[in-house]
N, C-alpha and C positions, 0 to 999 in steps of 0.2 A: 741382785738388788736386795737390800735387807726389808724381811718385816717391817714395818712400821704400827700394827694391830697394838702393841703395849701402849708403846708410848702416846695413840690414838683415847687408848681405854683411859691414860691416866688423867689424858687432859681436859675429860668430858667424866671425869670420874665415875665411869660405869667397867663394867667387863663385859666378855662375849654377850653377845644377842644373838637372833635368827637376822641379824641386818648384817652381821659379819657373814662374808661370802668370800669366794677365791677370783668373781669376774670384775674386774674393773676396766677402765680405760682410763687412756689421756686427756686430757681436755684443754690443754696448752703447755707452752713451754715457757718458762722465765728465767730471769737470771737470780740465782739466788741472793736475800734478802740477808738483814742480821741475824733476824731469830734462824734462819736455817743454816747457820756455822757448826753447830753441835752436831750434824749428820754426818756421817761417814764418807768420805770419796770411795766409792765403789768400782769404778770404772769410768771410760771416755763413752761419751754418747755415740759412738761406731761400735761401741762393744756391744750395750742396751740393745742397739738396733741390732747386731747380728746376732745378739741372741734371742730377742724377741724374733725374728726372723724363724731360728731355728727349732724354735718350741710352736711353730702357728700348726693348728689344726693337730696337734701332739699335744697340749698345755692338757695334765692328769692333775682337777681341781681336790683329787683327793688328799693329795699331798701336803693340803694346807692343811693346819693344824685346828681349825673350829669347820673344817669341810660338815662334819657330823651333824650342828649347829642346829 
């Protein structure tokens, strides 16, 4: 799944903070809208799921890049 932290920073016209972090969740599913055509197809939602699968209780928040923050 790509970053999304840029394009977050540009739309709220700020950069990193101590609010950027590597723990999130989901909090629904939708079908996507207009404004979200410009995202990338990454993968099928069985992919997401077997990889979020495969990183549980392994996920290294280091790896993010404002981990430091």
């Amino acid at each position: 799944m790509p970053a999304l932290y840029e394009k977050y920073w540009q739309s709220v016209d700020e950069g990193p903070s101590n609010l950027d972090h590597a723990f999130h969740e989901f909090v629904g599913i939708r079908v996507p809208g207009p404004d979200d055509q410009d995202l990338p197809v990454w993968g099928s939602w069985d992919q997401m799921i077997q990889r979020m699968k495969a990183a549980a209780r392994r996920w290294d928040v280091t790896l993010s890049p404002n981990c430091d923050l």
